[in-house]
gemmi code that builds the backbone of each chain (N, CA, C; Angstrom):
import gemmi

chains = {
    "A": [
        ("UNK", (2.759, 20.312, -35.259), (2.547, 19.255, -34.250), (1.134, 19.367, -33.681)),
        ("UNK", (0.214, 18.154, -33.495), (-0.938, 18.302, -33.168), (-0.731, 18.119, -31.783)),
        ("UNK", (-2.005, 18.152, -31.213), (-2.238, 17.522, -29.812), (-1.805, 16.260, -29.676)),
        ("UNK", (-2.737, 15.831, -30.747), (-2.957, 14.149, -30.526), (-1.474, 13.305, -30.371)),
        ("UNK", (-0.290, 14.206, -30.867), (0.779, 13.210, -31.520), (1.734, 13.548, -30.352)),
        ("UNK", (1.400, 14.481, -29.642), (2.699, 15.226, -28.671), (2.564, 14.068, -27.366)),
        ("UNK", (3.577, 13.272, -27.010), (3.449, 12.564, -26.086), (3.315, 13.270, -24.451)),
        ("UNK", (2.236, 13.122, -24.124), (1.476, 13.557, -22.678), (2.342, 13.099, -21.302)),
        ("UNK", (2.574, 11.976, -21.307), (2.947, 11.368, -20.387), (4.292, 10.866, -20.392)),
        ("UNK", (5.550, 10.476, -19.238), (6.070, 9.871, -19.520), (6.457, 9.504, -17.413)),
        ("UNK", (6.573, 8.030, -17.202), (6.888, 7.692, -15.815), (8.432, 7.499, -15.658)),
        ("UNK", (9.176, 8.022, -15.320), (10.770, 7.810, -15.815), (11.316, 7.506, -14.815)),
        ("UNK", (12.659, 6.924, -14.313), (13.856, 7.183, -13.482), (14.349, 8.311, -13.658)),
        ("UNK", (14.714, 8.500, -15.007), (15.884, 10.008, -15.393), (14.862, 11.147, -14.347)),
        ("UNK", (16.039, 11.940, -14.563), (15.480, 13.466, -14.409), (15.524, 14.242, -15.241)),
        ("UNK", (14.455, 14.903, -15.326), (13.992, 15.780, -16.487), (14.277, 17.346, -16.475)),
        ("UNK", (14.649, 17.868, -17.777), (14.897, 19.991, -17.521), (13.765, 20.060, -18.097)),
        ("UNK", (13.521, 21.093, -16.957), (12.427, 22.227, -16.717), (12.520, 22.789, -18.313)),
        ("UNK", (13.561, 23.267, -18.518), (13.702, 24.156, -19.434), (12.921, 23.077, -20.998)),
        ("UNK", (13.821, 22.177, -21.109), (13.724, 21.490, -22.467), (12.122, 21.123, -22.565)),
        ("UNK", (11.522, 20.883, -20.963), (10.175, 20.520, -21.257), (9.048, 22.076, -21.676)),
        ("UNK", (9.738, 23.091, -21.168), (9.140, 24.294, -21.630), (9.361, 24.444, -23.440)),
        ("UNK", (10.123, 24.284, -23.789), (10.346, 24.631, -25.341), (9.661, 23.387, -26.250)),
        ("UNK", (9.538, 22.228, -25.594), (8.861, 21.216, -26.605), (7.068, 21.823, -26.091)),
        ("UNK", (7.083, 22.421, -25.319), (5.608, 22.790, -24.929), (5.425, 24.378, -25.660)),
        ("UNK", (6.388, 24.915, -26.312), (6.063, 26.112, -26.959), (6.858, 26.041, -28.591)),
        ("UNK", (7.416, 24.415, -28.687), (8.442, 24.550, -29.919), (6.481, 24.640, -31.291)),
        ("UNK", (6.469, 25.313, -32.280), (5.789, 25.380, -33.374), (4.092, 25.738, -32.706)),
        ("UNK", (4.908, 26.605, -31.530), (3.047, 26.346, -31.166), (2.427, 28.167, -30.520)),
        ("UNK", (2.124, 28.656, -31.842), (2.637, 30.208, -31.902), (0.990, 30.602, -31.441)),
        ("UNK", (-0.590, 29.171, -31.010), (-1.510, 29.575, -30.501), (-1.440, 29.715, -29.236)),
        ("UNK", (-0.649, 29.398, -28.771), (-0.774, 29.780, -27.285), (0.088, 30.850, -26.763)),
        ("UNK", (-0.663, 31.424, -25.396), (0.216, 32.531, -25.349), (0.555, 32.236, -24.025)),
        ("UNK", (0.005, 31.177, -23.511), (0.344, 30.828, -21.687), (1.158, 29.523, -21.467)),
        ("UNK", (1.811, 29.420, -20.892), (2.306, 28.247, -20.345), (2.852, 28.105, -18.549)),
        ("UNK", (1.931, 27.308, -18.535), (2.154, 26.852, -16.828), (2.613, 25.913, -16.401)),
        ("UNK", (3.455, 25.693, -15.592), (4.526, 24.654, -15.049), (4.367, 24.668, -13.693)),
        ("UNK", (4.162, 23.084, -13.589), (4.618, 23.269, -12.098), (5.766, 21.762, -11.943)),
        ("UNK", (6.702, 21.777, -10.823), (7.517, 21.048, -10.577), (7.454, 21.044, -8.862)),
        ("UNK", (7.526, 19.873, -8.831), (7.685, 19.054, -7.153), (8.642, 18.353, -7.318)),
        ("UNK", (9.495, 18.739, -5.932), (10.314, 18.133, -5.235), (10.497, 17.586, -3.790)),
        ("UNK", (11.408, 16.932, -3.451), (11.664, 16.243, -2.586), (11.978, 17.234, -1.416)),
        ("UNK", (11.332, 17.452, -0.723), (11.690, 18.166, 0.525), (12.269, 17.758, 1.739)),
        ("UNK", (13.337, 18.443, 2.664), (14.279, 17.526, 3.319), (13.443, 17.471, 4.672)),
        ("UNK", (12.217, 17.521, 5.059), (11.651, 17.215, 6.366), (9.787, 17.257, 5.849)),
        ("UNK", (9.719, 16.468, 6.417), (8.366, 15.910, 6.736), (7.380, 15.633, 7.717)),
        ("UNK", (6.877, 16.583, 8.048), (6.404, 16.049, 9.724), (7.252, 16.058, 10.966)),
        ("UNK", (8.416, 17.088, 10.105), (9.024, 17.125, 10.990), (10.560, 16.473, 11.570)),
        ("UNK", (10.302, 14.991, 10.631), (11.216, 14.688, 10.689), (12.141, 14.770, 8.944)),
        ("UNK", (13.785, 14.759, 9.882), (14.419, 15.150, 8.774), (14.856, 13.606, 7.707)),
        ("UNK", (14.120, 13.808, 6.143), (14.258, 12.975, 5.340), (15.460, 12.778, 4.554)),
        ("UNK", (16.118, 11.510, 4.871), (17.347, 11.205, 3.762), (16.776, 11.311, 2.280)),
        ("UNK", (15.979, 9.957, 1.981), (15.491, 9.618, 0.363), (14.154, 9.289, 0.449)),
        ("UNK", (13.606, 9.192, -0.934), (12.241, 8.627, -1.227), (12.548, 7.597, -1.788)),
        ("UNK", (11.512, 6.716, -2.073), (11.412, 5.600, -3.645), (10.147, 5.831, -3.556)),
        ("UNK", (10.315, 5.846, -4.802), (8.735, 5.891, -5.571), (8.353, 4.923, -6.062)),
        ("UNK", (6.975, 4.305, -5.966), (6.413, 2.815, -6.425), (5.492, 2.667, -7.370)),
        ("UNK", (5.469, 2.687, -8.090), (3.684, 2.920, -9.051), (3.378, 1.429, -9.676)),
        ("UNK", (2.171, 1.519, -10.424), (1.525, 0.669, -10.656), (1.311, 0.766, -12.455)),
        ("UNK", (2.427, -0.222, -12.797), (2.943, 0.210, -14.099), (1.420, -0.225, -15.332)),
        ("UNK", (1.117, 0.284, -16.113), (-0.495, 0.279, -16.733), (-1.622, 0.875, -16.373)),
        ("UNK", (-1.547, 0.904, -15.250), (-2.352, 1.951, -14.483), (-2.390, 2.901, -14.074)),
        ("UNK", (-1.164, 3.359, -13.949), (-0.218, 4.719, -13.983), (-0.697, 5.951, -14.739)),
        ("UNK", (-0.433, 4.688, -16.288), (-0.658, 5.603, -17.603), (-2.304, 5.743, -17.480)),
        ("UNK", (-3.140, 4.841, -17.596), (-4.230, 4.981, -18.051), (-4.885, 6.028, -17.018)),
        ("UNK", (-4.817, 6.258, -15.742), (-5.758, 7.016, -14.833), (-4.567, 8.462, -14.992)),
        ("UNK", (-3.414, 8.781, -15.788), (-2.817, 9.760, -15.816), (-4.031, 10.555, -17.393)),
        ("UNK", (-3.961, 9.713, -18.357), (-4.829, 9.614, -19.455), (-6.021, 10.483, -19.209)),
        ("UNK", (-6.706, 9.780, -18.364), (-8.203, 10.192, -17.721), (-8.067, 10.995, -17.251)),
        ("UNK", (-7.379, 11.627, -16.054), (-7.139, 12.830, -15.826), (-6.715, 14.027, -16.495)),
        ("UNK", (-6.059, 13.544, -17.939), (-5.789, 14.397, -18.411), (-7.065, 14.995, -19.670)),
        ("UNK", (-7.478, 13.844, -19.616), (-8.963, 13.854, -20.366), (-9.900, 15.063, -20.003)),
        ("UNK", (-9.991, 14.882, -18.620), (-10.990, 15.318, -18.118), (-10.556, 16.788, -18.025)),
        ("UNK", (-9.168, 17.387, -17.743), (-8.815, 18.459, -17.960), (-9.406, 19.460, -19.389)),
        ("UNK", (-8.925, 18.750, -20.453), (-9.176, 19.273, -21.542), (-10.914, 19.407, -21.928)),
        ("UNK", (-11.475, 18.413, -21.634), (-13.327, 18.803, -21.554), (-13.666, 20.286, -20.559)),
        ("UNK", (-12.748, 20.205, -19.724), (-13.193, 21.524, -18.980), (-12.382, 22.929, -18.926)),
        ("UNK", (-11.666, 22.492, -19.810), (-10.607, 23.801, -19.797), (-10.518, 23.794, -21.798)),
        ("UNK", (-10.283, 25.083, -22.113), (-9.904, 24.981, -23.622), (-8.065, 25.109, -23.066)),
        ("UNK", (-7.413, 24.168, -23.357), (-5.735, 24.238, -23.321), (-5.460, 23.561, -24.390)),
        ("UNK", (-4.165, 23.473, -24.511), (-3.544, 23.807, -26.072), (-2.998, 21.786, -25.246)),
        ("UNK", (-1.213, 22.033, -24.958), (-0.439, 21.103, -24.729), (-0.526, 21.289, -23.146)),
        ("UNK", (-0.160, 19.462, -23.222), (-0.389, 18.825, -21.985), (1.005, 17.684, -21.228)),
        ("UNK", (1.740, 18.320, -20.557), (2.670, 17.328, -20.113), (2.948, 16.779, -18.954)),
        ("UNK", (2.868, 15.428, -18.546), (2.984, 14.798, -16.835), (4.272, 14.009, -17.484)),
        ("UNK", (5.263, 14.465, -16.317), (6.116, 13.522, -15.940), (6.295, 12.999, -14.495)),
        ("UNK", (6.345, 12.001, -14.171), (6.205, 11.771, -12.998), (7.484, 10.339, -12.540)),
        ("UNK", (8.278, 11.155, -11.996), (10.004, 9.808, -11.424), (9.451, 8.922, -10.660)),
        ("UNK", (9.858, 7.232, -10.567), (9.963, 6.341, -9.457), (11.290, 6.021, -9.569)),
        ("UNK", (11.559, 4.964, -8.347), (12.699, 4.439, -8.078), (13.510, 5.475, -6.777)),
        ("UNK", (14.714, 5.376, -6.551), (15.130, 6.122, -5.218), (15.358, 7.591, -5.586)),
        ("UNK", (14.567, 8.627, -4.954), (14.803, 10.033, -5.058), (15.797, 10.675, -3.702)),
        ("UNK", (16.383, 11.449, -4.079), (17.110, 12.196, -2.738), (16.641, 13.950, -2.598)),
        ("UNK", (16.736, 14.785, -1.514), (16.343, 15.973, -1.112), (16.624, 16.693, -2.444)),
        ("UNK", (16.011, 17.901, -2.491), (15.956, 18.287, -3.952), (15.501, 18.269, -4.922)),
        ("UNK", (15.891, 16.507, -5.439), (15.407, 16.264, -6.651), (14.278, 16.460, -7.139)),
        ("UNK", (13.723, 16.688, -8.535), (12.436, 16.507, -8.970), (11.489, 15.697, -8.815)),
        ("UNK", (10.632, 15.415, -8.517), (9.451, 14.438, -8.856), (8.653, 14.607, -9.958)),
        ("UNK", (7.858, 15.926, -9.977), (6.586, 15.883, -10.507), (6.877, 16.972, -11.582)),
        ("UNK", (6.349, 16.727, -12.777), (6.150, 17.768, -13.074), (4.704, 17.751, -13.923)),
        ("UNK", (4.004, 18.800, -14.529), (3.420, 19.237, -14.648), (3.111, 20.769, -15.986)),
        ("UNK", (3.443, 20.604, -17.053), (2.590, 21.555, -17.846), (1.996, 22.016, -18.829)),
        ("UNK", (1.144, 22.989, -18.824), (0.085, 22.972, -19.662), (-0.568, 24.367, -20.209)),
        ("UNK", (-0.474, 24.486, -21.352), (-0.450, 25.300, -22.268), (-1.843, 26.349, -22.647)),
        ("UNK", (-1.912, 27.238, -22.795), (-3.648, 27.623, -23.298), (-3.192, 29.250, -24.272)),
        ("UNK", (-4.365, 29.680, -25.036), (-4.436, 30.953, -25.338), (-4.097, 32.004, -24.249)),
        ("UNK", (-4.974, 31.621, -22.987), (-4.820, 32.934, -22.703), (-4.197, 31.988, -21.024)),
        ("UNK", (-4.391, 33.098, -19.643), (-3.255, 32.223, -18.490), (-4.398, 31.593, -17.767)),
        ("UNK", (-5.999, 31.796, -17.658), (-6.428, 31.555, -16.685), (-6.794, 29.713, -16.950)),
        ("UNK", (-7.234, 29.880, -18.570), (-7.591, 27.765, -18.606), (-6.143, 27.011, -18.172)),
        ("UNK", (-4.910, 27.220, -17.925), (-3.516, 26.361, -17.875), (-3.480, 26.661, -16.259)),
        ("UNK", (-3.701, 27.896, -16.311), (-3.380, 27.579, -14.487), (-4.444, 27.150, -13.681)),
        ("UNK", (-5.815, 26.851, -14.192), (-6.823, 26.081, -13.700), (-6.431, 24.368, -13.764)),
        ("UNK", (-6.511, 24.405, -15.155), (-6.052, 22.937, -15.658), (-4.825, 22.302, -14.684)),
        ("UNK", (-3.789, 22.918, -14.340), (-2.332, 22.633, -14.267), (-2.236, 21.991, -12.963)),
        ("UNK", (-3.804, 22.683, -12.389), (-3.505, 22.703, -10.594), (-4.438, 21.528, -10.578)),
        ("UNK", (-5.763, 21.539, -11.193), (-6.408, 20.758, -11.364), (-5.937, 19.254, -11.907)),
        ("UNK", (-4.859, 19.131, -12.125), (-4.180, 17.853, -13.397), (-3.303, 17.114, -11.826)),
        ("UNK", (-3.244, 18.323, -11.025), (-1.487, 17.741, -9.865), (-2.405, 17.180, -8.727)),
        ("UNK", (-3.775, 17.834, -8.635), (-4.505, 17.415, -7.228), (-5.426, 16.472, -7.918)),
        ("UNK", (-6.027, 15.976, -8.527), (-6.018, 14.365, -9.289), (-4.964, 13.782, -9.339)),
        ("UNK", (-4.025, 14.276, -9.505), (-3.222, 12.973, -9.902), (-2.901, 12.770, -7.868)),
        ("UNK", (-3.004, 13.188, -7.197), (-2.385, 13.242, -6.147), (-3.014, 12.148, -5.746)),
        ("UNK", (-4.777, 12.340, -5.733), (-5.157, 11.242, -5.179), (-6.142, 10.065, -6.040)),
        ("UNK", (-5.588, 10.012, -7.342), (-6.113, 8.719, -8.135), (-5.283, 7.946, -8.822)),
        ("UNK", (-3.913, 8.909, -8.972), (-2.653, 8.035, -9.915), (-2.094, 7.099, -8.571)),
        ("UNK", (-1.945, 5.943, -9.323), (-1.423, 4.851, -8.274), (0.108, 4.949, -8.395)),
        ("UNK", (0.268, 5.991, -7.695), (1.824, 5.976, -7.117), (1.592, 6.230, -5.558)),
        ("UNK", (3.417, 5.632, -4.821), (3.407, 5.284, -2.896), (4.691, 5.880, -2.975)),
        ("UNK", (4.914, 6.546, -2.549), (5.957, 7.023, -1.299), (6.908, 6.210, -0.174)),
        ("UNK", (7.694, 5.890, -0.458), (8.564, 5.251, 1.094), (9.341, 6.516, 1.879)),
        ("UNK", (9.640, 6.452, 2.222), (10.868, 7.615, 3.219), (11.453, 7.390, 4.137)),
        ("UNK", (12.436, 7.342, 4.092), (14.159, 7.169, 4.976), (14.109, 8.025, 5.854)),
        ("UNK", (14.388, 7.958, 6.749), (14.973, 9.235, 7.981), (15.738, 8.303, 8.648)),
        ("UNK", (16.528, 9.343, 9.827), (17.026, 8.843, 10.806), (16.446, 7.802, 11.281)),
        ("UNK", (14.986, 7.137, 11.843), (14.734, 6.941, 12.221), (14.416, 5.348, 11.737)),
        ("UNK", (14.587, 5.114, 10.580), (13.931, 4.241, 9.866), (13.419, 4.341, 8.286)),
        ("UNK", (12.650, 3.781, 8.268), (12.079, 3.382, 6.522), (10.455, 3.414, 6.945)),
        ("UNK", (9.420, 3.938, 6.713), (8.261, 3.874, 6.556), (7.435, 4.667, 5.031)),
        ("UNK", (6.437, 3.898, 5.110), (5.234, 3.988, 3.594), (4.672, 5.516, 4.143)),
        ("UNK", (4.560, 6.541, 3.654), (3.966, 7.674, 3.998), (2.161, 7.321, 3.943)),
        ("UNK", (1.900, 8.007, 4.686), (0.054, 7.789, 5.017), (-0.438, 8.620, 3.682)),
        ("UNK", (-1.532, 8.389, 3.078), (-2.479, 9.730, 2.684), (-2.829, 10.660, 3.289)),
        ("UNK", (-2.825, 12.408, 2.824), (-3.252, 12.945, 3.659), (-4.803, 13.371, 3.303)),
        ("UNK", (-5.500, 13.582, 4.090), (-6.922, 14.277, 4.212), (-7.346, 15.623, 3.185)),
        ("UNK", (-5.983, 16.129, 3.327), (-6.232, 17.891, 2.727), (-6.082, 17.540, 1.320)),
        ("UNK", (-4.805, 16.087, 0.473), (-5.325, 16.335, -0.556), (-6.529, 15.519, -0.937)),
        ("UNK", (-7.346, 14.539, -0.695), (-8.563, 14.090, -1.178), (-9.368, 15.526, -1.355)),
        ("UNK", (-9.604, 16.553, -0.202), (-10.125, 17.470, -0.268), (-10.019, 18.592, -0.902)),
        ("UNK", (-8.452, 18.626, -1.772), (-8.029, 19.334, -2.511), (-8.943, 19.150, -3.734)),
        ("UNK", (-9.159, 17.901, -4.272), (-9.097, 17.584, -5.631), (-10.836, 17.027, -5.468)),
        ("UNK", (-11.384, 17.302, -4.062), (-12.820, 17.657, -4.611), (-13.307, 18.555, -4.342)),
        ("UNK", (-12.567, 19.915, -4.147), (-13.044, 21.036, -4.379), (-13.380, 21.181, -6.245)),
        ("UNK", (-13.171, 20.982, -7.019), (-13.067, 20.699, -8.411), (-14.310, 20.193, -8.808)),
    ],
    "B": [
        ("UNK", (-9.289, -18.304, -14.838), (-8.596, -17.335, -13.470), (-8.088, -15.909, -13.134)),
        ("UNK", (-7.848, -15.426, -11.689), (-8.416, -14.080, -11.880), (-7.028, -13.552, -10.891)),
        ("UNK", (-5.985, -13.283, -12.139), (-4.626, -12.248, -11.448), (-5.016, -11.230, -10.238)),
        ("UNK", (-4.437, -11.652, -9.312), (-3.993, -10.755, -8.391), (-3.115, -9.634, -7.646)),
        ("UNK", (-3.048, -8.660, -8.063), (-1.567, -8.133, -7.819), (-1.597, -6.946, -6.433)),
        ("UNK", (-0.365, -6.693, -5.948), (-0.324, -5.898, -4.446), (0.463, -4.836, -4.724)),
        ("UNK", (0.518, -4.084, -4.128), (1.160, -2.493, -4.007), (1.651, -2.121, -2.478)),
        ("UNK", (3.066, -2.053, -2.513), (3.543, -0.490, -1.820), (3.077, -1.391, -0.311)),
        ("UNK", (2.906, -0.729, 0.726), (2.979, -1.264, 2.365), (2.091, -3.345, 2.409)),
        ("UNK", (0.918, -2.850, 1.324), (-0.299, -4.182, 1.419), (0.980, -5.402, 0.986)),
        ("UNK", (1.759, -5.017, -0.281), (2.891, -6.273, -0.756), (3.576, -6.460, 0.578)),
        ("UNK", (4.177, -5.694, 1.363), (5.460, -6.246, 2.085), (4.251, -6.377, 3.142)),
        ("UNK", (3.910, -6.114, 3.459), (2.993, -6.658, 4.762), (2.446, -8.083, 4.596)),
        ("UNK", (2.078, -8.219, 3.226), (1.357, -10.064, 2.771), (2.914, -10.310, 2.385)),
        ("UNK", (3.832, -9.782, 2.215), (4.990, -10.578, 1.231), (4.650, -11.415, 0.076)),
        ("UNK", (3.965, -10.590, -0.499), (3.588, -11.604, -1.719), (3.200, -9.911, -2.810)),
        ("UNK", (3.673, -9.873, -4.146), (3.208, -9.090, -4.922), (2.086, -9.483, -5.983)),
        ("UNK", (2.061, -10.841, -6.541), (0.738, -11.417, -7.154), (0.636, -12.827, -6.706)),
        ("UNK", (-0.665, -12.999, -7.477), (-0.926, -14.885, -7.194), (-2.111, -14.932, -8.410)),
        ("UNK", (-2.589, -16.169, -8.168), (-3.952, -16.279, -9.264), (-4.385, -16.961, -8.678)),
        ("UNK", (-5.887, -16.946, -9.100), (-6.810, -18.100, -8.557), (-7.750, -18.293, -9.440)),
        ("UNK", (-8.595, -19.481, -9.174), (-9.894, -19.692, -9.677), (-10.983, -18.743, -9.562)),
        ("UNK", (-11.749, -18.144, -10.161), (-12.421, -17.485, -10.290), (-13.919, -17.874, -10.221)),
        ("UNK", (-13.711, -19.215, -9.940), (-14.931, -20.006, -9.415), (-16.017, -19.254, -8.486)),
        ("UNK", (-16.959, -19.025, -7.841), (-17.928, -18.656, -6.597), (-17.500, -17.228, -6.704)),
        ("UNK", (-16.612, -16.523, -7.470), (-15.917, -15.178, -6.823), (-16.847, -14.768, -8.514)),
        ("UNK", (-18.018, -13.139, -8.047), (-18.773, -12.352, -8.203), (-18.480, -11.517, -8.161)),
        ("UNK", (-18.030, -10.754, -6.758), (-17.547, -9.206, -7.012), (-16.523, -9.265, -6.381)),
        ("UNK", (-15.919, -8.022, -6.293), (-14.196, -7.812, -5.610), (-15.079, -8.352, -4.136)),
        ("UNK", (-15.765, -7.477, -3.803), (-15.664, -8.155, -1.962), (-15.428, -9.673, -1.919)),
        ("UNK", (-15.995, -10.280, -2.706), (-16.140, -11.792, -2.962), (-14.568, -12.263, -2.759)),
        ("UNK", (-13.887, -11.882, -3.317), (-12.367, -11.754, -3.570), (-11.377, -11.484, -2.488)),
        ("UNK", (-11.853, -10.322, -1.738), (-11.345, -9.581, -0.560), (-11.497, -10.741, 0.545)),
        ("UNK", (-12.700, -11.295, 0.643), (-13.281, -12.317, 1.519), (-12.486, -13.685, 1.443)),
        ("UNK", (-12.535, -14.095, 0.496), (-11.548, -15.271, 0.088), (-10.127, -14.790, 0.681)),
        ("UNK", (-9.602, -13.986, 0.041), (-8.144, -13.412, 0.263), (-7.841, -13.423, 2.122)),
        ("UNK", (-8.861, -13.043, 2.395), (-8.939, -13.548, 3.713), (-8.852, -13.971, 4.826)),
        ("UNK", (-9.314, -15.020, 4.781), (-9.679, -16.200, 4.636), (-8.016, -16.834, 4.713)),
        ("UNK", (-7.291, -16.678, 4.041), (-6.094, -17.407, 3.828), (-5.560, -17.952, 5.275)),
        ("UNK", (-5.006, -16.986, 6.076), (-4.876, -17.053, 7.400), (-5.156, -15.664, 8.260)),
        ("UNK", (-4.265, -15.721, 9.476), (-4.682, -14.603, 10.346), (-3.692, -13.177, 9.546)),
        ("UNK", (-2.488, -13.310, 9.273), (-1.830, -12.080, 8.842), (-2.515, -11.286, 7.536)),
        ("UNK", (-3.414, -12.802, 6.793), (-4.186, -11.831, 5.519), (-5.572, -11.239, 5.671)),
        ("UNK", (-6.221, -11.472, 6.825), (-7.164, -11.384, 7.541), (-7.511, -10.061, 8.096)),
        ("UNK", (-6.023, -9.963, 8.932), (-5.477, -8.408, 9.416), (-5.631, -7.679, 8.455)),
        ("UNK", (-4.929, -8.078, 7.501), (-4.428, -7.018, 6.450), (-5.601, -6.599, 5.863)),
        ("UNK", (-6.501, -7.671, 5.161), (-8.242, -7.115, 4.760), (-8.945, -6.753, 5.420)),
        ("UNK", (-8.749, -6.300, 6.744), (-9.451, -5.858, 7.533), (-9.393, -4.413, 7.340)),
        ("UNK", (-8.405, -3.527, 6.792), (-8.017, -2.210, 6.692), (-8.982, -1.444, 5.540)),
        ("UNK", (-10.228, -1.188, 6.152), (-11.322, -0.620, 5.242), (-10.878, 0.615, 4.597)),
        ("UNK", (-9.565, 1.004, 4.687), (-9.099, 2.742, 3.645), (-8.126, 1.425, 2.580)),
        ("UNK", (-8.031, 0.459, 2.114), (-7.722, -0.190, 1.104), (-8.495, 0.388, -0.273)),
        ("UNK", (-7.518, 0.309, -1.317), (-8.303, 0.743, -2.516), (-8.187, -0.417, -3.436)),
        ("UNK", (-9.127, -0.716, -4.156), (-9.120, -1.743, -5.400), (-9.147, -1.281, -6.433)),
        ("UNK", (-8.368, -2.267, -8.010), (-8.872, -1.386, -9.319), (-9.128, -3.050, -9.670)),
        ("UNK", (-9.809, -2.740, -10.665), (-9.842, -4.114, -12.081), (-9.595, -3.653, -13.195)),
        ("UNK", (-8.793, -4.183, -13.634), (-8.005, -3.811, -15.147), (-7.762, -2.445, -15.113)),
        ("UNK", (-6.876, -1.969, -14.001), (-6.311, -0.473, -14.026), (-7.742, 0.229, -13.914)),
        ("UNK", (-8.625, 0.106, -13.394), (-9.715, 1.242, -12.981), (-9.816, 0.786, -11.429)),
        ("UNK", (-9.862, 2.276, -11.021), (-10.222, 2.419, -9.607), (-11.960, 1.343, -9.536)),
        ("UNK", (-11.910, 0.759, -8.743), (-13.735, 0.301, -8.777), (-14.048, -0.061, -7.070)),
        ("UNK", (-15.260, 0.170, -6.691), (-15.463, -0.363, -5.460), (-15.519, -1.723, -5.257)),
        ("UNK", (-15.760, -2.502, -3.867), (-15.957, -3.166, -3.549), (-17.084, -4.630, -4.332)),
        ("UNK", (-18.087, -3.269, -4.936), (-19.179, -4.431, -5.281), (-19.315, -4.426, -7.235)),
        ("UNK", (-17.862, -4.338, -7.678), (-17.686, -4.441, -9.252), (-17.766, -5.506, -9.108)),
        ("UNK", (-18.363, -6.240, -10.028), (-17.907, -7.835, -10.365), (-16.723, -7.964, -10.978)),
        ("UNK", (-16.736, -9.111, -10.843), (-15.146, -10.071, -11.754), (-15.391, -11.073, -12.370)),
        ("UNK", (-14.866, -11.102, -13.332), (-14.265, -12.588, -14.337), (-13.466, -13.019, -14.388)),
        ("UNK", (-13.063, -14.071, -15.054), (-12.079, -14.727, -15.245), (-11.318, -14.085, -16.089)),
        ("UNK", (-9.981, -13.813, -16.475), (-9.187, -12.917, -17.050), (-9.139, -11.911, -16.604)),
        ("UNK", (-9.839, -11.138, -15.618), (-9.491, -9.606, -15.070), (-8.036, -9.701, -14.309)),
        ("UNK", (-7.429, -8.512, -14.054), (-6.276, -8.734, -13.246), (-7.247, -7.401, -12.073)),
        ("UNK", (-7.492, -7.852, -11.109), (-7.506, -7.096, -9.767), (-6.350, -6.726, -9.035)),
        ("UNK", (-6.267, -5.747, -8.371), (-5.556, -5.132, -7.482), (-5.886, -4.131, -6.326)),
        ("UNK", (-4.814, -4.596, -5.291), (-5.242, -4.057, -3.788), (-4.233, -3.157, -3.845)),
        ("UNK", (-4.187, -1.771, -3.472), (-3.413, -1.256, -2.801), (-3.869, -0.005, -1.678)),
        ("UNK", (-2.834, 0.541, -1.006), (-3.605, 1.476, 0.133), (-3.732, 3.260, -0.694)),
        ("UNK", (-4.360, 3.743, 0.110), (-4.351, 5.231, -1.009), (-2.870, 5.502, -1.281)),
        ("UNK", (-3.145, 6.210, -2.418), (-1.944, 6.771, -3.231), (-1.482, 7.956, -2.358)),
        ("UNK", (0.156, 7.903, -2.556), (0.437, 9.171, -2.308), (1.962, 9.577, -3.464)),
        ("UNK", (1.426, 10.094, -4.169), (2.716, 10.037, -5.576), (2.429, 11.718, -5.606)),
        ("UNK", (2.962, 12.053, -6.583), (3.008, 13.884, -6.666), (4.032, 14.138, -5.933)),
    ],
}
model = gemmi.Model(1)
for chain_id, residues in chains.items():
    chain = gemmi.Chain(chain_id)
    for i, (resn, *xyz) in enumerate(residues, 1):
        res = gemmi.Residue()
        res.name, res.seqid = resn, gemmi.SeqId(i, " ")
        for name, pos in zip(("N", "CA", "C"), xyz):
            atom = gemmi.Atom()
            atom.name, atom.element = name, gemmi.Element(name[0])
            atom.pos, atom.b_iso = gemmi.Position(*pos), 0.0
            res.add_atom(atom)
        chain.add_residue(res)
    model.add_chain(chain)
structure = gemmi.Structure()
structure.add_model(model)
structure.setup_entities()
């Protein structure tokens, strides 16, 4: 299996195993010796206040292509092997998955550069929105400050 | 003519997710933003919110990209996905 053919991306409803996405990221692929994962979830408070659900909104074509670019830009600066974003819309509840995230190399330090580097771009250039339920109501979550600043430390 | 489409708080706040228009006098996105406008006072408000982000044809672009006819533009407010 090459790079080129292993599908990178996918924007889903389902929810995805951790596990199955680890073995298609190490199934025939005996150059690498690292693999880094990361997974985000839905956390049950926010600011404090306590969150029922999310929905997730994205911007279907644009999604893919600035997920693309980001992932582009990973691989020019990192030597890594395999590359995987999954990323859920539609209604999420406490717990569940959102994000995931991983990425493969020879050795651990290009995947866990890349991996962190791939989640704080996507944080603040992939056109996905946030809603959130609480007690209180339904509101659009704000951007925050720390990640723009995350992802130009880079 | 030059697709318009909305995102996330900017849609339910205009209640509207796309439209089209003539692409006539309209040069760059501000050109666009300005028109959009223009419509009345609630779209007025709403373009008034200078942390708005624009793309054309799925690229992030500023304010002073130009446009054509056939581009699809889009407004939405920063992302927060992850």
């Amino acid at each position: 299996m090459t790079n080129t053919t292993y599908p990178e991306i996918s924007i889903q409803t389902a929810d995805f195993s951790l596990a199955d996405e680890v073995a298609l990221l190490e199934r025939n692929n005996a150059i690498d010796g690292a693999v880094v994962t990361f997974t985000g979830r839905v956390r049950n408070k926010n600011e404090g206040k306590e969150v029922t659900s999310l929905t997730l909104e994205h911007y279907p074509g644009m999604t893919e292509k600035s997920l693309v670019t980001i992932i582009k830009q990973a691989k020019e600066r990192w030597r890594i092997g395999r590359v995987k974003v999954i990323h859920r819309v539609g209604e999420l509840f406490i717990g569940d998955q959102i994000v995931f995230v991983g990425v493969t190399s020879k050795h651990r330090q290009d995947a866990f550069a890349a991996n962190e580097f791939i989640m704080d771009y996507l944080k603040v250039q992939a056109p996905f929105w946030k809603k959130e339920a609480c007690q209180s109501g339904v509101n659009w979550l704000d951007a925050k400050s720390s990640d723009k600043n995350k992802a130009a430390k880079w | 003519m030059i697709k318009v489409v909305f995102f996330a708080a900017l849609r339910e706040q205009l209640n509207c997710s796309q439209l089209s228009l003539n692409s006539e006098n309209l040069v760059t996105v501000a050109d666009l933003k300005k028109q959009l406008a223009s419509k009345d006072e609630k779209w007025q408000k709403v373009f008034a919110n200078n942390t708005l982000l624009s793309a054309v044809n799925h690229d992030m672009v500023s304010s002073e990209q130009t446009i054509k006819s056939g581009d699809e533009v889009a407004f939405f407010p920063p992302v927060t996905g992850g």
